[in-house]
Steps between C-alpha positions, in 0.01 A plus 500: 500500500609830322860613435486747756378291792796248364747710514414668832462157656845434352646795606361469839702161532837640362472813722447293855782249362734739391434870612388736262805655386625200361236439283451641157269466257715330295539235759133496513422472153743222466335315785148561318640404165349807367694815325575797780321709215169318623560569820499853468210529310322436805757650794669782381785456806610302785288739765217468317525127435615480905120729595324233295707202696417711792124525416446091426705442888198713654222368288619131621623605821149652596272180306776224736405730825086492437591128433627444795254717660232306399610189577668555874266376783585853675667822420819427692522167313483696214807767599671188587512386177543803372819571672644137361419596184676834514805318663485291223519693219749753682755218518405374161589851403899623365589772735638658183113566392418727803852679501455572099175641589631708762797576336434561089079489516423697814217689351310200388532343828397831705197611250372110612600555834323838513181311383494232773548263127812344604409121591436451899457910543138450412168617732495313811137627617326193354706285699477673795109558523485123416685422815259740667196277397675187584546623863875474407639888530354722735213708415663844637809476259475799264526314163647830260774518769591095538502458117727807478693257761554229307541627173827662637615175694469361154650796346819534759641123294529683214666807599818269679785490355586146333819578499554509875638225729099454654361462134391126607331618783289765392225189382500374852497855655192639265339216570526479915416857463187429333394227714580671807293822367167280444573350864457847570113529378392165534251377746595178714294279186733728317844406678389098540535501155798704478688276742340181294600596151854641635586154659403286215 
């Protein structure tokens, strides 16, 4: 492994434990055991060492998802998992790293977000003309529109505030929101398995 894909890796770790604001390269390079000078021979600042921390999340992110993909018996199997794995790492997340990215690196985080490259804001069609073929949505669901859907459903966690009273709820709320929206374009095969996966 290269220096840069150590130190991003180690970044990403100190910026979900600790927020990003409270890490500095010198805290970094001390972790590393390397000299900060080292460091920014390969980063030249925090925002751009936080785009490339940003960049290895979506590269993962999307090779975990066509994992999963791959290996689910069905599509809703797969979303299933997918949502557990996004509730995971949400509350495996410091709420300090999403309110230093909205607070001190909101460019970094919109310029992703305008790119659908944030983690979980990604294309949806795949998924949903899968569940087409597996008899699982219904065939008359216009698929630009329903990804458009869920991409925001996804998107509304992030634009909460953390700070507010309902902050625990908002993983239980996106994700009843979800659900309920596939109930929505699912065929009856569609909403057996719904009803099966939801009551595990």
């Amino acid at each position: 492994m290269d220096y840069r894909q150590r130190i991003i890796e180690e970044a990403a770790h100190l910026f979900r434990t600790y927020g990003i604001k409270t890490v500095t390269m010198d805290m970094l390079a001390t972790r590393m055991s390397i000299s900060k000078r080292t460091i920014y021979e390969v980063f030249k600042d925090k925002d751009e060492l936080l785009r490339g921390v940003i960049a290895s999340m979506i590269i993962k992110q999307k090779e975990l998802m066509e994992k999963i993909l791959g290996e689910s018996e069905n599509v809703i199997e797969a979303i299933f998992k997918m949502l557990d794995l996004m509730s995971s790492h949400f509350r495996n997340m410091s709420p300090a790293f999403l309110l230093d990215m909205k607070r001190y690196h909101n460019k970094v985080l919109s310029k992703a977000g305008e790119a659908d490259e944030l983690p979980y804001y990604s294309d949806n069609s795949e998924i949903l003309l899968r569940g087409i073929r597996e008899g699982l949505f219904r065939e008359d669901i216009d698929i630009s529109i329903t990804n458009k859907c869920l991409v925001e459903v996804t998107r509304l966690g992030n634009d909460m505030d953390i700070n507010s009273p309902d902050s625990m709820m908002n993983e239980d709320m996106i994700r009843n929101i979800y659900i309920n929206y596939l109930r929505g374009i699912s065929t009856l095969k569609g909403l057996e398995l719904i009803s099966f996966y939801v009551n595990r």
